[in-house]
NUMI-767948 format. One record per atom (N, C-alpha, C, O): x, y, z. Coordinates in steps of 0.2 Angstrom, whole numbers, plus 5000, padded with zeros to 4 digits. Each point is the difference from the previous one (the first is absolute). Example, Ala and Ser with C-alpha at 12.3 -4.5 7.8 and 13.67 -1.06 7.14 Angstrom:
NUMI-767948
506649725039
499650065000
500450065000
500549995003
499350064993
500450065001
499650055003
500350065001
***
This chain:
NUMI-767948
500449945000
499650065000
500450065000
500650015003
499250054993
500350054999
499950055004
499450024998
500750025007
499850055005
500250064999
500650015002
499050064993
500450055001
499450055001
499550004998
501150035008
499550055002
500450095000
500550015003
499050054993
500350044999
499750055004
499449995002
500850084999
499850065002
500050054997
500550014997
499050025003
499750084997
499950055004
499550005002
500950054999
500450055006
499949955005
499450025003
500749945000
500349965006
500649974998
500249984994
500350005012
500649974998
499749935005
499850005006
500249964991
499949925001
500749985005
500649994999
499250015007
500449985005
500149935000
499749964997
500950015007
500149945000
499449955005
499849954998
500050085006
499650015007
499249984995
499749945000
500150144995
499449974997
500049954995
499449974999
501150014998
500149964994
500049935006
499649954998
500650035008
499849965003
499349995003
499849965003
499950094996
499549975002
499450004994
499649965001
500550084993
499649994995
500249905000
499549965001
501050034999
500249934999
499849965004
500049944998
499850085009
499949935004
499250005000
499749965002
499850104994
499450004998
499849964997
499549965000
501150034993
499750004992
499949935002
499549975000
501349995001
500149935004
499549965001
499849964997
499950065009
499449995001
499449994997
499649955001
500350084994
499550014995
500149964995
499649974996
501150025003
500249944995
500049925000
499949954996
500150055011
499849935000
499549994999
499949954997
499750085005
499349974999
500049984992
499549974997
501050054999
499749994990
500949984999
500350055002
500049894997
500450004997
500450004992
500549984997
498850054999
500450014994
499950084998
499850044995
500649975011
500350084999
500650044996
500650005002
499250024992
500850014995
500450055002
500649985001
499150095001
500350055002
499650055003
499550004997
500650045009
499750035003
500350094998
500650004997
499050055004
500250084997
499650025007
499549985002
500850065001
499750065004
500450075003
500650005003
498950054995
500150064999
499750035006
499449995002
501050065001
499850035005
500050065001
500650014998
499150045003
500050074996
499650045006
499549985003
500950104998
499650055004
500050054995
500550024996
498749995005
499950064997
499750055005
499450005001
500850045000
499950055007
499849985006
500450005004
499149984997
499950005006
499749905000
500149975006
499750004989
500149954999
500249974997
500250014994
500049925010
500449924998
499849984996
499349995001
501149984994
499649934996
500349955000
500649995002
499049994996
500449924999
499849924994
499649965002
500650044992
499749984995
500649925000
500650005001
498949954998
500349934996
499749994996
499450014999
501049954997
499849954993
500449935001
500549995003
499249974995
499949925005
500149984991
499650024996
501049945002
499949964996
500049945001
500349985004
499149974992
500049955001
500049974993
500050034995
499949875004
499950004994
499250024997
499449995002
500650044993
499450034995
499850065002
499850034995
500350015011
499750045004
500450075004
500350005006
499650034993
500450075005
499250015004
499449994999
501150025007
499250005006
500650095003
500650005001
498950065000
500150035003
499450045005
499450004999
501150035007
499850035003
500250065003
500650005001
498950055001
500650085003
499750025005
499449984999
500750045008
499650035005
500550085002
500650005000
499050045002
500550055001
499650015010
499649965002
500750075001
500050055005
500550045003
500550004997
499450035008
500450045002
500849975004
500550035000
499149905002
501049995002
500249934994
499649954999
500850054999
500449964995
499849925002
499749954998
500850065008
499749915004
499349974999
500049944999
499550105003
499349995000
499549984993
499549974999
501050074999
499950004990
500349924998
499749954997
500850055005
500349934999
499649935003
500049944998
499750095007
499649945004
499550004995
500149964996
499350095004
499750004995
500049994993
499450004997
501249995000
500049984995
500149924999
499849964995
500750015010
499949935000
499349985002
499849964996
499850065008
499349975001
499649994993
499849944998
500250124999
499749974992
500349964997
499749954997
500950065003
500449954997
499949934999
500149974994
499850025014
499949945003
499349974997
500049964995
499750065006
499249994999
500150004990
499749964996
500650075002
500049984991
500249954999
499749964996
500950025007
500549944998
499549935003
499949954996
499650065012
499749955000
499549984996
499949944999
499750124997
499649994999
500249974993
499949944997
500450095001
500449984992
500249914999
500049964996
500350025012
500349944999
499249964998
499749984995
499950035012
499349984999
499849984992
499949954997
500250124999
499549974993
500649934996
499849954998
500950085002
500449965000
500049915002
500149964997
499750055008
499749915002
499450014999
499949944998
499450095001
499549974999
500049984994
500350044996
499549915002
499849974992
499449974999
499949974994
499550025013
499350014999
499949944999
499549974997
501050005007
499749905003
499650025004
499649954999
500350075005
499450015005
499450024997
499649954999
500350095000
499349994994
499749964999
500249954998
499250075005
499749924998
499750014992
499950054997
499849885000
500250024992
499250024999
499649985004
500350064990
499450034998
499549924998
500349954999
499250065002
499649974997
499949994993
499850054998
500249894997
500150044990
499349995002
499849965004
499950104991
499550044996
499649924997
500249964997
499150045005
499449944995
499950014995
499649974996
***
């Protein structure tokens, strides 16, 4: 897996680049056909952002949450995250053997 993570008027600390990573980590095991991850962390005046893009096979999954403190943003941004990649593996295993089958037409 590829992990980069950049900054837009913020300078990417070693401090935060460790914790964007013990987030993402987390998030990744849950789906292990992760190619490369992208996230972008960005203040603009008074507010934090914080944007990823999730490469997967077939698939770019992204998500951005901004607030006022950067960490928070970060938290909130793994939460959606988390919740796309489940729900994503979800359709990925369903293939609709449970279904019970229709009835054919008389």
């Amino acid at each position: 897996m590829n992990l980069n993570i950049t900054g837009h008027h913020v300078e990417v600390t070693p401090a935060l680049r460790e914790y964007v990573t013990g987030k993402v980590d987390k998030v990744i095991r849950h789906f292990d056909h992760v190619t490369s991850v992208h996230v972008i962390l960005t203040v603009e005046k008074l507010v934090q952002k914080a944007e990823i893009t999730l490469h997967v096979k077939g698939k770019d999954i992204f998500a951005d949450s901004s607030d006022a403190d950067l960490y928070a943003a970060i938290d909130l941004l793994v939460d959606k995250l988390d919740r796309q990649v489940l729900k994503y593996k979800d359709k990925q295993k369903d293939h609709g053997h449970d279904r019970p089958a229709t009835p054919a037409a008389e």
